[in-house]
mmCIF entry with sequence, helices, sheets and N, C-alpha, C, O atoms, coordinates in Angstrom:
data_MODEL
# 
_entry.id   MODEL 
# 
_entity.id                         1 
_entity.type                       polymer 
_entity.pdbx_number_of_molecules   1 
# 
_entity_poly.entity_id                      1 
_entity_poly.type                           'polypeptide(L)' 
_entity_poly.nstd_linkage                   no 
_entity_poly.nstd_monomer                   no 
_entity_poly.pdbx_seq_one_letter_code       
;(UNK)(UNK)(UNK)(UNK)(UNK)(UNK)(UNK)(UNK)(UNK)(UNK)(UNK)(UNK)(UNK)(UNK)(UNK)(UNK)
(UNK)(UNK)(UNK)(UNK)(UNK)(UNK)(UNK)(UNK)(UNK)(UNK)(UNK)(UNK)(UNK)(UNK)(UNK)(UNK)
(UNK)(UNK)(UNK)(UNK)(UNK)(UNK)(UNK)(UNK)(UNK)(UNK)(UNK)(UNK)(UNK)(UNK)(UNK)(UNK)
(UNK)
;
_entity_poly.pdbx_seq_one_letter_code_can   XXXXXXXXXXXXXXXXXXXXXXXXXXXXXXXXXXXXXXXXXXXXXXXXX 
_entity_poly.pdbx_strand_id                 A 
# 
loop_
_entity_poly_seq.entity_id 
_entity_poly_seq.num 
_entity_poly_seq.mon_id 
_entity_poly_seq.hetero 
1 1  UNK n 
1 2  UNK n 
1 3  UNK n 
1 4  UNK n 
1 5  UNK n 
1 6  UNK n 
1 7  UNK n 
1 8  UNK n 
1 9  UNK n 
1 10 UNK n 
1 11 UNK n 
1 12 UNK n 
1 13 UNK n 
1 14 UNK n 
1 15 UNK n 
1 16 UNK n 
1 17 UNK n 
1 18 UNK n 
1 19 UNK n 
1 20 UNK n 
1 21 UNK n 
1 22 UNK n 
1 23 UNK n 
1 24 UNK n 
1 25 UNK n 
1 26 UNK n 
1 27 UNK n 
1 28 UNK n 
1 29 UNK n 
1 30 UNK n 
1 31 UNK n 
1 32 UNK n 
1 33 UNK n 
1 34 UNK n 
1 35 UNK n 
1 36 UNK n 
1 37 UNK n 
1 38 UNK n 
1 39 UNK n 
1 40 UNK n 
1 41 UNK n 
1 42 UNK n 
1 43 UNK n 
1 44 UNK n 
1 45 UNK n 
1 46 UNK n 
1 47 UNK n 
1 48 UNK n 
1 49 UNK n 
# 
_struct_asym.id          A 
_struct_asym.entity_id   1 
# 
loop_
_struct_conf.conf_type_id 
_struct_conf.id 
_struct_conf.pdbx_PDB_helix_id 
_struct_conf.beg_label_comp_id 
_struct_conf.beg_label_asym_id 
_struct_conf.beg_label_seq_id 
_struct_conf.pdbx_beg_PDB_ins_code 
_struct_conf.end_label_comp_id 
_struct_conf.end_label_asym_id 
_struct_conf.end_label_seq_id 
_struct_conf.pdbx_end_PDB_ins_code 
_struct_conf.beg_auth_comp_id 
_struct_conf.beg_auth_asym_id 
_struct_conf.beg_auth_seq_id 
_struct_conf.end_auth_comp_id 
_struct_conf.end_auth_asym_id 
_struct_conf.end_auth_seq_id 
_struct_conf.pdbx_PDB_helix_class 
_struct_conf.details 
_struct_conf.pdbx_PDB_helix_length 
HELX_P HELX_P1 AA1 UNK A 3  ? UNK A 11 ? UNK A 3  UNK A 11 1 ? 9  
HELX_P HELX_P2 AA2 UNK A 17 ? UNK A 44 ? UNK A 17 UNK A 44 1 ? 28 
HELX_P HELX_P3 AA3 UNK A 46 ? UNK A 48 ? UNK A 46 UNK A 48 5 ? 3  
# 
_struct_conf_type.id          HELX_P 
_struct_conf_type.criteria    ? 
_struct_conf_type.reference   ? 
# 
loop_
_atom_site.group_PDB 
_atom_site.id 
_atom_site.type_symbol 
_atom_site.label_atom_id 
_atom_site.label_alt_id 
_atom_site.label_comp_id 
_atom_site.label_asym_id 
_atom_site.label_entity_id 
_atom_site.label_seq_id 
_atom_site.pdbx_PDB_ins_code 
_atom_site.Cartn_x 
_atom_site.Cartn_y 
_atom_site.Cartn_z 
_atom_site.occupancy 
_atom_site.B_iso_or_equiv 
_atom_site.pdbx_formal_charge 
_atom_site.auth_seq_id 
_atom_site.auth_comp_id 
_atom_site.auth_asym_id 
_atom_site.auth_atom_id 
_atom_site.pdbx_PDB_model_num 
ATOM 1   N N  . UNK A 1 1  ? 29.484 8.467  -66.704 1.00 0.00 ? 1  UNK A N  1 
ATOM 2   C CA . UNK A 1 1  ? 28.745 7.660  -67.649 1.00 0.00 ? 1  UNK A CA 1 
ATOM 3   C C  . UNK A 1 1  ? 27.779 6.756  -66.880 1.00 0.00 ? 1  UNK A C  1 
ATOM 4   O O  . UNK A 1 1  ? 28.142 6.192  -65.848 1.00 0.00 ? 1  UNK A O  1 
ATOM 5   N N  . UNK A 1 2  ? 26.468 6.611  -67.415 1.00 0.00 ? 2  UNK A N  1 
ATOM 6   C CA . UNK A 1 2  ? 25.642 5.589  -66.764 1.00 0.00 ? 2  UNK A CA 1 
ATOM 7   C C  . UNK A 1 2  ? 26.021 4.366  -67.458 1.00 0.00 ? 2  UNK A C  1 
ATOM 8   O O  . UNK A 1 2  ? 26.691 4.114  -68.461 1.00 0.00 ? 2  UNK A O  1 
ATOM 9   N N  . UNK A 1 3  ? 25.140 3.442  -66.285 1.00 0.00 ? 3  UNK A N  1 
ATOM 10  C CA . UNK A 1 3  ? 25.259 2.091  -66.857 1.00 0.00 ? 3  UNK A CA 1 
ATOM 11  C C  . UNK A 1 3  ? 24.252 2.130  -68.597 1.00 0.00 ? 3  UNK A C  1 
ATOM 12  O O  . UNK A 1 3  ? 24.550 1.451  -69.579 1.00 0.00 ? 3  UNK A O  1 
ATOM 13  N N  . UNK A 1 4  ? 23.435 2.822  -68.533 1.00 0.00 ? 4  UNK A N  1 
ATOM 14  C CA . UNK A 1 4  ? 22.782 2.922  -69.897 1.00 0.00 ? 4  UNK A CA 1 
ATOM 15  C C  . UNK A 1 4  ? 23.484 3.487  -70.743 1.00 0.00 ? 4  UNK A C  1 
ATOM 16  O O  . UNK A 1 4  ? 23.649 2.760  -71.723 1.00 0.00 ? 4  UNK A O  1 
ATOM 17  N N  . UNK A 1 5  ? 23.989 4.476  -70.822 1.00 0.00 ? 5  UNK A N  1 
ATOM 18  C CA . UNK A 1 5  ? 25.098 4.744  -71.647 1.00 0.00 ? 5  UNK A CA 1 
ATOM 19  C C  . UNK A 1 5  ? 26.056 3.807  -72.173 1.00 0.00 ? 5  UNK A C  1 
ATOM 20  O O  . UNK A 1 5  ? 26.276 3.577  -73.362 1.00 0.00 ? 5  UNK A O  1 
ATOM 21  N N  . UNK A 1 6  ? 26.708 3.190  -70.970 1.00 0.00 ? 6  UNK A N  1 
ATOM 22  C CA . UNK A 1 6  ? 27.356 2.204  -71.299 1.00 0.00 ? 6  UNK A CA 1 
ATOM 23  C C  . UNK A 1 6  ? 27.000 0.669  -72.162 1.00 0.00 ? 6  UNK A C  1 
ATOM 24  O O  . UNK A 1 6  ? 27.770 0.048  -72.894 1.00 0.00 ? 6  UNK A O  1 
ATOM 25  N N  . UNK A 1 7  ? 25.932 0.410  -71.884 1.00 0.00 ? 7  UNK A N  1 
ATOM 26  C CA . UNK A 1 7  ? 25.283 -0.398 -72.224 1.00 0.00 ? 7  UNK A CA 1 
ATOM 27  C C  . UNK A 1 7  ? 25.117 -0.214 -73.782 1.00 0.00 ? 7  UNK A C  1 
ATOM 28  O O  . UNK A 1 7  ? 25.357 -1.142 -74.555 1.00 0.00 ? 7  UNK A O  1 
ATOM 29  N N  . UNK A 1 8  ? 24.669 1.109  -74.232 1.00 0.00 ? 8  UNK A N  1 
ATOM 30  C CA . UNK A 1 8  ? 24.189 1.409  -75.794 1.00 0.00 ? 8  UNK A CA 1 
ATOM 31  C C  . UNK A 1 8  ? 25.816 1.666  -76.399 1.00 0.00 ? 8  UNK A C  1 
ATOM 32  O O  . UNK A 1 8  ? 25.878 1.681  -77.628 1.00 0.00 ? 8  UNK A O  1 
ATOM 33  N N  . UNK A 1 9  ? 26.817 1.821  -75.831 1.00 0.00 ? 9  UNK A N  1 
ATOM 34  C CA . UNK A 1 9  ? 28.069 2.258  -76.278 1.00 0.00 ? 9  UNK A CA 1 
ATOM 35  C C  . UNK A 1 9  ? 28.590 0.734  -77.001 1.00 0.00 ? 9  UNK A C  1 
ATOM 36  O O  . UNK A 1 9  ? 29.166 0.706  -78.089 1.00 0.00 ? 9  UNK A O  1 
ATOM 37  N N  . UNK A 1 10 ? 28.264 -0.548 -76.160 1.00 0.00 ? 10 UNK A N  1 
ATOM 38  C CA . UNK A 1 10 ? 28.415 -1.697 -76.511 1.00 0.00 ? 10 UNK A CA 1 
ATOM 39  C C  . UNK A 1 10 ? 27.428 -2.343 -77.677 1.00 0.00 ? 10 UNK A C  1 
ATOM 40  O O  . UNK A 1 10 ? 27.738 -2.802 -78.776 1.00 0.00 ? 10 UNK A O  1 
ATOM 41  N N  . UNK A 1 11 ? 26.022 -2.205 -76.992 1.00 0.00 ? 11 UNK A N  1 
ATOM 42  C CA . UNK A 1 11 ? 25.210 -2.823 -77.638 1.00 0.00 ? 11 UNK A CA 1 
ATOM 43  C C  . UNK A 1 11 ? 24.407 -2.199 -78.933 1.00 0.00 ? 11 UNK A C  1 
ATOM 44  O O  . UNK A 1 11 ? 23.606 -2.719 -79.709 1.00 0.00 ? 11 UNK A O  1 
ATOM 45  N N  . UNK A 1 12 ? 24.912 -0.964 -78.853 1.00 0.00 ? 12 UNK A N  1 
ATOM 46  C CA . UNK A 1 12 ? 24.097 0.167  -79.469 1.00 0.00 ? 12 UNK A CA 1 
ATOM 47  C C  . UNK A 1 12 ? 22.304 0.131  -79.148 1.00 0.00 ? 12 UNK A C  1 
ATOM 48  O O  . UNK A 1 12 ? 21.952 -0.192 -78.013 1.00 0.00 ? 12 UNK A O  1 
ATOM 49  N N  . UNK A 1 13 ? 21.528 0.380  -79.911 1.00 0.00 ? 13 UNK A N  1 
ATOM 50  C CA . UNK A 1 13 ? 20.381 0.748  -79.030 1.00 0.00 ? 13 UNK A CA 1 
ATOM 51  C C  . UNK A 1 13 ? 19.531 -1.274 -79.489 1.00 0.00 ? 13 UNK A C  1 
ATOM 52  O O  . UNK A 1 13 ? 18.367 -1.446 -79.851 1.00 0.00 ? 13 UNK A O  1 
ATOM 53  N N  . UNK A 1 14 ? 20.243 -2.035 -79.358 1.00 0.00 ? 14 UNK A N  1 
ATOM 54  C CA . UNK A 1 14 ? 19.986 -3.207 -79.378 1.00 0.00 ? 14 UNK A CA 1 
ATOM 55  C C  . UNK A 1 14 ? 19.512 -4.072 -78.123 1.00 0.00 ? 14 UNK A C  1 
ATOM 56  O O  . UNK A 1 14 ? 19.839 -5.246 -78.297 1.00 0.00 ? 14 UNK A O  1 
ATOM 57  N N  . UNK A 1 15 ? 19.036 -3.927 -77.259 1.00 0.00 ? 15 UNK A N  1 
ATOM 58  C CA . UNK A 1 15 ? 19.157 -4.412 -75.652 1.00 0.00 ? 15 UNK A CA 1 
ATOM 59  C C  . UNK A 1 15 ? 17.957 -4.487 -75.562 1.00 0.00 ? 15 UNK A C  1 
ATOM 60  O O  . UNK A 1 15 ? 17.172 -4.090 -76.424 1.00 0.00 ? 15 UNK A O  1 
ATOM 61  N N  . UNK A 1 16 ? 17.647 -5.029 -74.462 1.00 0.00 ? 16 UNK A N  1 
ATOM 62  C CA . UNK A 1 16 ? 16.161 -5.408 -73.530 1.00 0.00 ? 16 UNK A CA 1 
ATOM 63  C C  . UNK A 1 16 ? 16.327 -4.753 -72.045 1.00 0.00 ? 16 UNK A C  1 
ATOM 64  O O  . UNK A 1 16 ? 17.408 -4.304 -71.664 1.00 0.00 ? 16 UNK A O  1 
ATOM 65  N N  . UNK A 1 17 ? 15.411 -4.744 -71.425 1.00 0.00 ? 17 UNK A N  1 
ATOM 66  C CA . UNK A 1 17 ? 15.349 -4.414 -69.986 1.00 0.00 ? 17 UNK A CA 1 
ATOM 67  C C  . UNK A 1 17 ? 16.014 -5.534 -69.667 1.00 0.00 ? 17 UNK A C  1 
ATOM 68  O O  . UNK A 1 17 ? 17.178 -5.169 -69.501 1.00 0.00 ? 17 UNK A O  1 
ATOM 69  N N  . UNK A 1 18 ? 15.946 -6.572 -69.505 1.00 0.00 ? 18 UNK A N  1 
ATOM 70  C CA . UNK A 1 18 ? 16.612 -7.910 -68.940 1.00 0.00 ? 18 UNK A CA 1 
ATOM 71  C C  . UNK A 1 18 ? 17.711 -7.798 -69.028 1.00 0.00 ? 18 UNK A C  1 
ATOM 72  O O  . UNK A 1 18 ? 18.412 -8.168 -68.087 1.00 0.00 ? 18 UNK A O  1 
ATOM 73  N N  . UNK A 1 19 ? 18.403 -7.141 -70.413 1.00 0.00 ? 19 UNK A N  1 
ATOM 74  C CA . UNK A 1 19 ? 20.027 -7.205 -70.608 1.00 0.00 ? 19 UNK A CA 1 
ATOM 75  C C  . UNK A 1 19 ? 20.097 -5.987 -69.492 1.00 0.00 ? 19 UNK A C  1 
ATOM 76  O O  . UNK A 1 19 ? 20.908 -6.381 -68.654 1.00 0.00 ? 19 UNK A O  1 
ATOM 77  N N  . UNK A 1 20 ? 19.701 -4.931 -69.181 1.00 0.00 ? 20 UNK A N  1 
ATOM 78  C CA . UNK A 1 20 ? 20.337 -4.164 -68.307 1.00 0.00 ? 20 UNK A CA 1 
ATOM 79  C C  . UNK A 1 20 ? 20.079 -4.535 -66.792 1.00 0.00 ? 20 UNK A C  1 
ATOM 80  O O  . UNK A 1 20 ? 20.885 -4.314 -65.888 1.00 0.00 ? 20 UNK A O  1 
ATOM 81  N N  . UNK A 1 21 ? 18.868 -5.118 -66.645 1.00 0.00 ? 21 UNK A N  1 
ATOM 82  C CA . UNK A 1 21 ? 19.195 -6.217 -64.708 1.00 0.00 ? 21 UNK A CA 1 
ATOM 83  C C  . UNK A 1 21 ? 20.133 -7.108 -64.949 1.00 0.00 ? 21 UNK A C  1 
ATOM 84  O O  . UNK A 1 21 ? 20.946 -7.304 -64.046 1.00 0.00 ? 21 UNK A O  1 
ATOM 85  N N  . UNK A 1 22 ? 20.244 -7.752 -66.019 1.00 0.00 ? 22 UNK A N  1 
ATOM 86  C CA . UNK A 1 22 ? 21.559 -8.608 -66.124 1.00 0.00 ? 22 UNK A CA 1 
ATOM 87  C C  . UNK A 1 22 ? 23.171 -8.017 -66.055 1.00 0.00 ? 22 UNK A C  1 
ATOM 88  O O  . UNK A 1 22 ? 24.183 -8.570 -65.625 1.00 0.00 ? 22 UNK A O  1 
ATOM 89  N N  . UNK A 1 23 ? 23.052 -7.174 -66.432 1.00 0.00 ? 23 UNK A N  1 
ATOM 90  C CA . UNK A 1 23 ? 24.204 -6.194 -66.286 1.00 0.00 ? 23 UNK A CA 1 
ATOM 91  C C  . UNK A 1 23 ? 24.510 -5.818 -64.702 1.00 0.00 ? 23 UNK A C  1 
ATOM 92  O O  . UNK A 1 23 ? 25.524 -6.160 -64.093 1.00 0.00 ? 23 UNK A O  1 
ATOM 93  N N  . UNK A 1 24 ? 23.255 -4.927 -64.091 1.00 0.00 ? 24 UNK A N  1 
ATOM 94  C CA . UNK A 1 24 ? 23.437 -3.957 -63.090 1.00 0.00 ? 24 UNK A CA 1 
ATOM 95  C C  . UNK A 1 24 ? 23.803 -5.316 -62.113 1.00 0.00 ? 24 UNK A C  1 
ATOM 96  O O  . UNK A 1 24 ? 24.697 -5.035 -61.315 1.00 0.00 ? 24 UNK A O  1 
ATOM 97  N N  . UNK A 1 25 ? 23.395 -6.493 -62.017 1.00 0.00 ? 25 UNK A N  1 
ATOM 98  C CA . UNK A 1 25 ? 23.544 -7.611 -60.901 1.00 0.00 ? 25 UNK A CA 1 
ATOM 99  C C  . UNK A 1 25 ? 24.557 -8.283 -61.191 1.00 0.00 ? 25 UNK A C  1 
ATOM 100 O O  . UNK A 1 25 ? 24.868 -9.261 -60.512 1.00 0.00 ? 25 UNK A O  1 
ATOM 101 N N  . UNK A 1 26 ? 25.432 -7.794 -62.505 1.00 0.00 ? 26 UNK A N  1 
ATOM 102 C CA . UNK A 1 26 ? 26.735 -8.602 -62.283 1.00 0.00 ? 26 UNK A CA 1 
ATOM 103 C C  . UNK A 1 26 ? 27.830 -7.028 -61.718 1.00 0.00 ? 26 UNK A C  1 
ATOM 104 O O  . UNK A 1 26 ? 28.746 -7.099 -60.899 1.00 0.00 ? 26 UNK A O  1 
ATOM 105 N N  . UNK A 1 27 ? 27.507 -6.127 -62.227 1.00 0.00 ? 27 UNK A N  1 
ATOM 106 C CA . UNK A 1 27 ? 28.418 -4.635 -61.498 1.00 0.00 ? 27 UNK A CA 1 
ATOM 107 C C  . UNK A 1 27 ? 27.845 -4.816 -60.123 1.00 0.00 ? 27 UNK A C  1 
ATOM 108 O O  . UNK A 1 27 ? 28.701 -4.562 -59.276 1.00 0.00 ? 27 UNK A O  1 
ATOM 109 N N  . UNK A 1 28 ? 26.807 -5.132 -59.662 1.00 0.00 ? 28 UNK A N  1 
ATOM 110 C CA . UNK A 1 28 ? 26.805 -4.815 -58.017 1.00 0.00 ? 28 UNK A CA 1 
ATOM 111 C C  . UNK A 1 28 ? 27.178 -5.948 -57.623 1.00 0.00 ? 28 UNK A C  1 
ATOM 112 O O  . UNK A 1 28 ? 27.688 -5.794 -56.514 1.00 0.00 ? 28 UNK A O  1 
ATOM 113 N N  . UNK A 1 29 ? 27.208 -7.319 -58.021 1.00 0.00 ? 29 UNK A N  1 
ATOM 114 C CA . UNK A 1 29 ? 28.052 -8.344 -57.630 1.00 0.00 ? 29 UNK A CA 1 
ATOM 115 C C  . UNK A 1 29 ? 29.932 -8.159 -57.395 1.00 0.00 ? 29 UNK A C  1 
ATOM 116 O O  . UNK A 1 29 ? 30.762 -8.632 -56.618 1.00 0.00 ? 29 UNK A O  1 
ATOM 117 N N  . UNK A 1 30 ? 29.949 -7.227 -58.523 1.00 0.00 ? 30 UNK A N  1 
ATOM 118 C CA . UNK A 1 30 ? 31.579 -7.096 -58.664 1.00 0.00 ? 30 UNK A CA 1 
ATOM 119 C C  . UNK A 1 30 ? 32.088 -5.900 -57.553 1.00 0.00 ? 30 UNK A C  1 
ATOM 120 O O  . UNK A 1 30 ? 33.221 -5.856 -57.071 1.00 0.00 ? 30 UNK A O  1 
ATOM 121 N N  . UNK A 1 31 ? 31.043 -4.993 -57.278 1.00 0.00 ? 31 UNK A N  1 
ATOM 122 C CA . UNK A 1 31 ? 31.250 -3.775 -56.497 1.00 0.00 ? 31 UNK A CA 1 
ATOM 123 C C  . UNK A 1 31 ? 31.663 -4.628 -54.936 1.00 0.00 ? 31 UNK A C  1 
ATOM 124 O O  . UNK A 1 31 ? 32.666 -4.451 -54.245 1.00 0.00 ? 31 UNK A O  1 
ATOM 125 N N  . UNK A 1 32 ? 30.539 -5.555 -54.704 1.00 0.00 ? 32 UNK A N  1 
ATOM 126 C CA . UNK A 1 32 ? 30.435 -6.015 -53.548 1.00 0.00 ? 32 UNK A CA 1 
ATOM 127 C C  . UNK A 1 32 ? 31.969 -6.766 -53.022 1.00 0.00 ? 32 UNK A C  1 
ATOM 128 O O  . UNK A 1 32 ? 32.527 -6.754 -51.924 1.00 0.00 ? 32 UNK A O  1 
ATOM 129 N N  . UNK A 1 33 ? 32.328 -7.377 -54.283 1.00 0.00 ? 33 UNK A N  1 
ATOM 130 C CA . UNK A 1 33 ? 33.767 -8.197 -54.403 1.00 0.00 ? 33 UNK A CA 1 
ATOM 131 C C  . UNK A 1 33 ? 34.511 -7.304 -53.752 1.00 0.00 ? 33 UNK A C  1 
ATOM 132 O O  . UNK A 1 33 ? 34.960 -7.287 -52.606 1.00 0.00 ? 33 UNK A O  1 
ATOM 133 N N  . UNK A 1 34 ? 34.592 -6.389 -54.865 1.00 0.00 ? 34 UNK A N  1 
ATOM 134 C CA . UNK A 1 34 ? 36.071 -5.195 -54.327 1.00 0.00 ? 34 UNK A CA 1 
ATOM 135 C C  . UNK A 1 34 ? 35.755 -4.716 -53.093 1.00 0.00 ? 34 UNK A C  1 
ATOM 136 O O  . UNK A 1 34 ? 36.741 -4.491 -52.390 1.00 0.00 ? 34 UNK A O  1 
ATOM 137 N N  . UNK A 1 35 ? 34.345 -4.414 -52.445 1.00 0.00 ? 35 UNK A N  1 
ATOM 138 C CA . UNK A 1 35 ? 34.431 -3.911 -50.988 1.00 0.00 ? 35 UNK A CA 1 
ATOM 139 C C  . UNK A 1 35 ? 35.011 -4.489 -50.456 1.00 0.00 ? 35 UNK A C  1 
ATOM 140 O O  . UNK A 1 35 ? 36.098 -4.081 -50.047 1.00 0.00 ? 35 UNK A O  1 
ATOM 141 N N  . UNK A 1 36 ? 34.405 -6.138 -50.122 1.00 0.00 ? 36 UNK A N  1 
ATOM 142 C CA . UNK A 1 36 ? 34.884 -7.123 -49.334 1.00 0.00 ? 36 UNK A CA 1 
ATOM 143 C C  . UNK A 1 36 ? 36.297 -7.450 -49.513 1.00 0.00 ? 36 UNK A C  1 
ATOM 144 O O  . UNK A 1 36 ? 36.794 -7.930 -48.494 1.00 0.00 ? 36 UNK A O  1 
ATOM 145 N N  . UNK A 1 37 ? 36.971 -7.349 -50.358 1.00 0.00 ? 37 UNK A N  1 
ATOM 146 C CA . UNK A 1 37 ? 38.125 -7.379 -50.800 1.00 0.00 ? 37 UNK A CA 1 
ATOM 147 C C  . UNK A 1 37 ? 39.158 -6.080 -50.200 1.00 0.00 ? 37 UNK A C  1 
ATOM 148 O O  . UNK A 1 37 ? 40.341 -6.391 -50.055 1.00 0.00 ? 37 UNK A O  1 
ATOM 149 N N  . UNK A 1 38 ? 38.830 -4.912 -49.914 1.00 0.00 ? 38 UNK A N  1 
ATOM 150 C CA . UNK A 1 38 ? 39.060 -3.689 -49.380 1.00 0.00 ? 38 UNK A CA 1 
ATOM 151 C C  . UNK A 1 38 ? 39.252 -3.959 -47.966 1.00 0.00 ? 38 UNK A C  1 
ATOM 152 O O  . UNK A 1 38 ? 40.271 -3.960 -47.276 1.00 0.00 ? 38 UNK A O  1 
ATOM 153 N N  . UNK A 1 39 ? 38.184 -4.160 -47.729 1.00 0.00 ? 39 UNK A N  1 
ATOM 154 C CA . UNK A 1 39 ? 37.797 -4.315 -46.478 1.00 0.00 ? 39 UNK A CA 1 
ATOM 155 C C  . UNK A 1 39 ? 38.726 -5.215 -45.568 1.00 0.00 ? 39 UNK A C  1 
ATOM 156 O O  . UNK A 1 39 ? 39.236 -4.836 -44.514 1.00 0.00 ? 39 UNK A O  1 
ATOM 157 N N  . UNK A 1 40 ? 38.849 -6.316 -46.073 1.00 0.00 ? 40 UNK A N  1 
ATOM 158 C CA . UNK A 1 40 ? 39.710 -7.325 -45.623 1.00 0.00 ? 40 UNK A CA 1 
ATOM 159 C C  . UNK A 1 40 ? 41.394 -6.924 -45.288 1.00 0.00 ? 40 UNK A C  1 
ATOM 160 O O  . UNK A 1 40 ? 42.216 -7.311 -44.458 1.00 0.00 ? 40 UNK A O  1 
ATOM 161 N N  . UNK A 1 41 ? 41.402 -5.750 -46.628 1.00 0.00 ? 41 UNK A N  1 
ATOM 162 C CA . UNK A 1 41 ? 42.948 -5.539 -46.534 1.00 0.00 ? 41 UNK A CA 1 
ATOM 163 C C  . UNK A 1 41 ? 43.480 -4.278 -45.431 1.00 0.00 ? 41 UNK A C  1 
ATOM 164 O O  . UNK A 1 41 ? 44.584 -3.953 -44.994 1.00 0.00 ? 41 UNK A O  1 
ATOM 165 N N  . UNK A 1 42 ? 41.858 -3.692 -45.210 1.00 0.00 ? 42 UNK A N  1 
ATOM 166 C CA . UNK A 1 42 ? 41.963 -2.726 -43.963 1.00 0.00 ? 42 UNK A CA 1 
ATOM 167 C C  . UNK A 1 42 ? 41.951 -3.115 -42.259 1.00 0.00 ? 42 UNK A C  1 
ATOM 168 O O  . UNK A 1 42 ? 42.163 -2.483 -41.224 1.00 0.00 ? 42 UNK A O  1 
ATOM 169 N N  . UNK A 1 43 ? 41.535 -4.690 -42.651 1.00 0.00 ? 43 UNK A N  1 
ATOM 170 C CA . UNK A 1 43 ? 41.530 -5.442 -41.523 1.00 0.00 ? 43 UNK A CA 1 
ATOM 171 C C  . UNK A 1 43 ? 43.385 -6.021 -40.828 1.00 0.00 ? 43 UNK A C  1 
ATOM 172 O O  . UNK A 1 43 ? 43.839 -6.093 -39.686 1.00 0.00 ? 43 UNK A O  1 
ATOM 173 N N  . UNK A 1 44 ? 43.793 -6.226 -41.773 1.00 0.00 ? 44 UNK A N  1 
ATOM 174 C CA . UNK A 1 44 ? 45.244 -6.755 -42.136 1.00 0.00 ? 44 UNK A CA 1 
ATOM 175 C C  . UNK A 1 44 ? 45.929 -6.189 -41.982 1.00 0.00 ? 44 UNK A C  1 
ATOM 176 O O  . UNK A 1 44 ? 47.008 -6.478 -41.466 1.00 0.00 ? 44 UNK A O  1 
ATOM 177 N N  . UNK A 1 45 ? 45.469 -4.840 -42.487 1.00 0.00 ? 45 UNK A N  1 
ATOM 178 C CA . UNK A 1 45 ? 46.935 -3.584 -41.999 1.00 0.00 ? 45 UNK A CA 1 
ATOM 179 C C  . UNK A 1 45 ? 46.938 -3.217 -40.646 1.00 0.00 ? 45 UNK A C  1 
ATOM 180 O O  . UNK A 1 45 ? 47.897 -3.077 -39.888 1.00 0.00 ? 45 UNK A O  1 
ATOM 181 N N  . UNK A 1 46 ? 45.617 -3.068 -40.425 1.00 0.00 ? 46 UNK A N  1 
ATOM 182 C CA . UNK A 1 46 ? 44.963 -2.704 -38.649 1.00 0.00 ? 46 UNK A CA 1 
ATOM 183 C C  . UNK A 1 46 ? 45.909 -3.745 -37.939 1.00 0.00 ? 46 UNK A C  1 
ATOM 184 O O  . UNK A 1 46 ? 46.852 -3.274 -37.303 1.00 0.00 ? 46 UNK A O  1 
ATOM 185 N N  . UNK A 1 47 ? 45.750 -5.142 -37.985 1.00 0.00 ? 47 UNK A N  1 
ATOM 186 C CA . UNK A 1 47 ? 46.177 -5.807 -37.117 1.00 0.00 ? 47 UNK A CA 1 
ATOM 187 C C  . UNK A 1 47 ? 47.431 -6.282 -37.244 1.00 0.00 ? 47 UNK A C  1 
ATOM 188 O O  . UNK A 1 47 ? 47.720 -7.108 -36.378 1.00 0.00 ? 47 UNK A O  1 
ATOM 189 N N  . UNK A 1 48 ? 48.578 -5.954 -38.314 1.00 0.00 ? 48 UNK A N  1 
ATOM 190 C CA . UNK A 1 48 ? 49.621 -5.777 -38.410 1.00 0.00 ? 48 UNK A CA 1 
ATOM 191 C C  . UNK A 1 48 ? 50.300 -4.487 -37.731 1.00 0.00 ? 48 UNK A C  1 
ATOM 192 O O  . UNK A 1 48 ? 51.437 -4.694 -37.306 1.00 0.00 ? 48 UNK A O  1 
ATOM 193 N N  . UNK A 1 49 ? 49.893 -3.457 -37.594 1.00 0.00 ? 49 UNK A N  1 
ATOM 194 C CA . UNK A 1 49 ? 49.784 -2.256 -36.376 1.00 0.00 ? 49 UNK A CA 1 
ATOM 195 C C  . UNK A 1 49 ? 49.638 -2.464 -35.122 1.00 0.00 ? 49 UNK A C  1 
ATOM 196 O O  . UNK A 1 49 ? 49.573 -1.513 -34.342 1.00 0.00 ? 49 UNK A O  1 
# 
């Protein structure tokens, strides 16, 4: 599913371009979370080894 898809699944075809940069910059904000969040826990296991 795209983020546009997703977007019209919620909003139906009600939206602006703005609502979907507003969208895509809070999912790549959240993507970035869980990396860094990943990441950290691959650091932890490493050095518990």
């Amino acid at each position: 599913m795209t983020a546009e898809e997703i977007v019209r699944e919620i909003y139906g075809n009600d939206y602006t371009i703005d609502d979907l940069k507003h969208i895509e910059k809070a999912v790549v904000d959240e993507q970035e979370h869980w990396r860094k969040k990943k990441f950290k826990k691959e650091i932890e296991k490493n050095v518990c080894n």
